[in-house]
Residue frames relative to the residue before (quaternion, step in Angstrom):
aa qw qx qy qz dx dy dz
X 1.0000 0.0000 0.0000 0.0000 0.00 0.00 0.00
X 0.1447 -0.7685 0.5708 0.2504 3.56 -0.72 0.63
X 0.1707 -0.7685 0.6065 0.1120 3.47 -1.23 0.86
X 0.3235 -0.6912 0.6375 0.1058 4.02 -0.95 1.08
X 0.2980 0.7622 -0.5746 0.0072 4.22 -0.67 0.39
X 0.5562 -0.7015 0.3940 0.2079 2.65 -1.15 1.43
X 0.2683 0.8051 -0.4579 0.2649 3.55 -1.16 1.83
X 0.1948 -0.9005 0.3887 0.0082 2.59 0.56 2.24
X 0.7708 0.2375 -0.3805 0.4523 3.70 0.91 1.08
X 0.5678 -0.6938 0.3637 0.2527 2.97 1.47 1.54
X 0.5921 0.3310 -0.4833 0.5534 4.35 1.04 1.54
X 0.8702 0.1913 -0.0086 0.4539 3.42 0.52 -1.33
X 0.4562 -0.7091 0.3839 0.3764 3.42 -0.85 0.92
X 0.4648 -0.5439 0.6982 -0.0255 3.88 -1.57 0.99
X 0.0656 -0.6085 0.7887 0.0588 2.99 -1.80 0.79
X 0.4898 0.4493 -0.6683 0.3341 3.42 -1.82 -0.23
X 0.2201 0.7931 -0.5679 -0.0074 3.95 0.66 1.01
X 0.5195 0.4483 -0.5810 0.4377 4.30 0.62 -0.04
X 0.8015 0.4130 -0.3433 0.2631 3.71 0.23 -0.06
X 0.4820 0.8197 -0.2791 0.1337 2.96 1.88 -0.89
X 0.0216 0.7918 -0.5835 -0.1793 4.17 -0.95 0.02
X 0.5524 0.4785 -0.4260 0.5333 3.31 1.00 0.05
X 0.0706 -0.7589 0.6416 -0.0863 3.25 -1.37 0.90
X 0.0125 -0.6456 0.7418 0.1808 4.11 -0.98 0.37
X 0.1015 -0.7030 0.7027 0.0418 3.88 -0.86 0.87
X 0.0324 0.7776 -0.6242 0.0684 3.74 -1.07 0.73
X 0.1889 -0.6444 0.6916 0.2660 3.58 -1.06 0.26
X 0.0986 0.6842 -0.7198 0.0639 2.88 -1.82 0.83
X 0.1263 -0.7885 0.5880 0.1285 3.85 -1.59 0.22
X 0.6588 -0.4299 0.3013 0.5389 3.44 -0.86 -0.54
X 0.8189 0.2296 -0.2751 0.4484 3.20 0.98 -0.67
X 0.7468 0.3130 -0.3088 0.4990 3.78 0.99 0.63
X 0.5697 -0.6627 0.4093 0.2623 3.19 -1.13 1.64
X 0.6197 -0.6709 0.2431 0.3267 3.17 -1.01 0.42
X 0.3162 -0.7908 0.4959 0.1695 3.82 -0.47 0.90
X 0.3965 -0.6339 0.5667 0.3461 4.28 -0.81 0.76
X 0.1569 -0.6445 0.7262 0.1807 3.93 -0.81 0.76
X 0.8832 -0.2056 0.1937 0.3743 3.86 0.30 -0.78
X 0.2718 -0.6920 0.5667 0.3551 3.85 -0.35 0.17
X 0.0101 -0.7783 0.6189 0.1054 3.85 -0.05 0.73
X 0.1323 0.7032 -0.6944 -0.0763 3.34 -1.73 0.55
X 0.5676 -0.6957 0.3668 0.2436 2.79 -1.04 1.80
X 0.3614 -0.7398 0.4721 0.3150 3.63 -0.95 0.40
X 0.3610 -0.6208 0.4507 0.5303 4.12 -0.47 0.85
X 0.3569 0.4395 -0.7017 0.4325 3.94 -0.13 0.68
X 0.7338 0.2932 -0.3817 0.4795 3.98 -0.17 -0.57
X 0.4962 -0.5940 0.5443 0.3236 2.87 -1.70 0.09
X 0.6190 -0.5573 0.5056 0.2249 3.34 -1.33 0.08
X 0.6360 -0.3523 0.4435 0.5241 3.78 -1.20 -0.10
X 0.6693 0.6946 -0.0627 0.2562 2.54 0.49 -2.02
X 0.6803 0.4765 -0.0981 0.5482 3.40 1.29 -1.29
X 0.7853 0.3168 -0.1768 0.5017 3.24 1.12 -0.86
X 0.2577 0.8547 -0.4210 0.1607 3.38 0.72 0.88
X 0.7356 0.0910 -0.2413 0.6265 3.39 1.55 0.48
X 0.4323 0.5638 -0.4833 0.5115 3.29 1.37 1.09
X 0.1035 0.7658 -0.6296 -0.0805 3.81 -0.58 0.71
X 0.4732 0.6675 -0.4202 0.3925 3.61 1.26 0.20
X 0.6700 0.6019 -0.2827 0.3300 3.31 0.55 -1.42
X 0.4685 -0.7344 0.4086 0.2724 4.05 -0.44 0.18
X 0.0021 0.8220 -0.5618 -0.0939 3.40 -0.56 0.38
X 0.4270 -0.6151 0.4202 0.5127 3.91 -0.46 0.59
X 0.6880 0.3909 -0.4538 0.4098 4.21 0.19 -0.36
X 0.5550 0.5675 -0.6061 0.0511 3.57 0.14 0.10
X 0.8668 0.2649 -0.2161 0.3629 3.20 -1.15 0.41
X 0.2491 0.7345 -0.3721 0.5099 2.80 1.53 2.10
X 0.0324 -0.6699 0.6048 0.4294 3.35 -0.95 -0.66
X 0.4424 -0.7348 0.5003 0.1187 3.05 -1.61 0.97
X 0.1590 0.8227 -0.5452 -0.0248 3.72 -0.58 0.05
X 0.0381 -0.8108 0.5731 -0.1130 3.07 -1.03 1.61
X 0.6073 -0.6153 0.4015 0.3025 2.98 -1.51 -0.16
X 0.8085 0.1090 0.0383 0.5770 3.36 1.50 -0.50
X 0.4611 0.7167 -0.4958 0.1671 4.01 -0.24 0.95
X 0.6919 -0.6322 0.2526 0.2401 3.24 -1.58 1.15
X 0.6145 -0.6965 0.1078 0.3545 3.43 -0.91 0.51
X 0.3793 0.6930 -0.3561 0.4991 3.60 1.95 0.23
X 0.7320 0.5478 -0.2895 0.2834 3.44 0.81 -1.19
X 0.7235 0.4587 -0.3185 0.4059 3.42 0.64 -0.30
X 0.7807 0.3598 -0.3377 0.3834 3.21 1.28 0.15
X 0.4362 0.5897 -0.4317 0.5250 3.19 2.08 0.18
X 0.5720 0.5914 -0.3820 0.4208 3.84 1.11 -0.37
X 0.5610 0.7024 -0.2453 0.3631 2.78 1.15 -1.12
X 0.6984 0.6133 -0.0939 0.3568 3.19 1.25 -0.79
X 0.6343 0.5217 -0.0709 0.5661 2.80 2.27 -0.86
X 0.4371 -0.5802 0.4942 0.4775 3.44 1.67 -0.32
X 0.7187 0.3869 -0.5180 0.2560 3.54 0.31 0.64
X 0.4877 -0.7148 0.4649 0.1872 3.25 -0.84 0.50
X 0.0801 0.8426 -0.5189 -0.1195 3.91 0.14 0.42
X 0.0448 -0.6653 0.7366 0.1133 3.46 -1.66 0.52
X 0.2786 -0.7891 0.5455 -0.0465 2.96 -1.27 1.18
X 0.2609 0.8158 -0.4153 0.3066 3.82 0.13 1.25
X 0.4710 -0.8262 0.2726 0.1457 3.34 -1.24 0.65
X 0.1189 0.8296 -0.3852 0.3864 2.58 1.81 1.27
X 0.0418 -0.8340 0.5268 0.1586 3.90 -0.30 0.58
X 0.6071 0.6786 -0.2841 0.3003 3.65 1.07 0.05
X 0.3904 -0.7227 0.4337 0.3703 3.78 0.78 0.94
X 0.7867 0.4015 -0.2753 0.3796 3.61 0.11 -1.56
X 0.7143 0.4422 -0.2893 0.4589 3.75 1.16 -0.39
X 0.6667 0.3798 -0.4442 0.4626 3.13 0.79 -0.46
X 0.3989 0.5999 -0.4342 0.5407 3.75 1.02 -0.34
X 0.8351 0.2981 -0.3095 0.3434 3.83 -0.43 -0.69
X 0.5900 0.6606 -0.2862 0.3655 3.10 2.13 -0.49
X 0.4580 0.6399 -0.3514 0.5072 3.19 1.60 -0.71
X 0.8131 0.4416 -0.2327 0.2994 3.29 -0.15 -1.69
X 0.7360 0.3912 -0.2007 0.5148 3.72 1.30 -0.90
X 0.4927 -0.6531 0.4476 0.3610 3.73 1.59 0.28
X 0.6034 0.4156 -0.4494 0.5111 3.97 0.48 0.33
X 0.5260 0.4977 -0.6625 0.1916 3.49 -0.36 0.51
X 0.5247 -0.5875 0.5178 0.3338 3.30 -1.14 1.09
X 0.0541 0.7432 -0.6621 -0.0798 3.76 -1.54 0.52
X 0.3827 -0.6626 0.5872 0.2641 2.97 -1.69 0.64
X 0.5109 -0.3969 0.5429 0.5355 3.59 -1.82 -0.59
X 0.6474 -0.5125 0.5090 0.2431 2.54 -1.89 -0.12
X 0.6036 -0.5204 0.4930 0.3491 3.49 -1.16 0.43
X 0.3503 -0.8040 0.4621 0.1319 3.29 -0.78 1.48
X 0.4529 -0.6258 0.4554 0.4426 4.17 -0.72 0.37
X 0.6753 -0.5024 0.4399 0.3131 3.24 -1.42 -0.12
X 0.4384 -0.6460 0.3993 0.4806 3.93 -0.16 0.18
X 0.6430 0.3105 -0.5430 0.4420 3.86 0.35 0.84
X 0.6031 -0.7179 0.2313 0.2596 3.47 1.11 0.10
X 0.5501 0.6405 -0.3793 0.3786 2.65 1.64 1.29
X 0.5418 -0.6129 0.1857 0.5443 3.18 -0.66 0.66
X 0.3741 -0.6895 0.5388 0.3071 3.24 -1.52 -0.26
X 0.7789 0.2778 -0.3387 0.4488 3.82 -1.40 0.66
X 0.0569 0.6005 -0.7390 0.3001 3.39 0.82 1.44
């Protein structure tokens, strides 16, 4: 499985995921620990999540991932959702744990970050 978490100093996992460009991506399974594939950071040539909020066509390098952050809004996980990625969202800051947390169904999660009452997002 390949997992993408958001980590805007490329150790610990980060939220703010519709903006995010920093990325640790890793393969892992049940029966193998997780392996770094790459620290990816998107380039501001690409778009963002963010950017693609009524774009499910365009590519992004995480689709069909699972994602796991520290912080995303409450649209985003089901417009991802759309992309084949799967987000968890928790306050776990360790990649390799929150990674084993997925796979073994105990990672703690939070909610999402709620919109503002005109429906925009909040923490631009």
């Amino acid at each position: 499985m390949k997992f993408a978490l958001v980590s805007d100093d490329f150790q610990t996992i980060t939220g703010k995921t519709g903006r995010a460009r920093k990325f640790l991506v890793y393969e892992a399974t049940q029966n193998a620990q997780p392996t770094l594939l790459e620290k990816l950071e998107v380039p501001q040539s690409q778009p963002t999540f963010h950017d693609l909020h009524d774009d499910d066509i365009t590519p992004h390098p995480l689709d069909q991932s699972i994602l796991i952050t520290g912080e995303a809004g409450v649209g985003l996980k089901e417009r991802l959702s759309r992309r084949g990625i799967t987000v968890y969202i928790t306050s776990e800051t360790d990649p390799i744990a929150a990674i084993d947390g997925v796979i073994n169904e105990n990672l703690p999660t939070l909610a999402p970050t709620p919109h503002k009452e005109d429906g925009s997002c909040l923490n631009h």
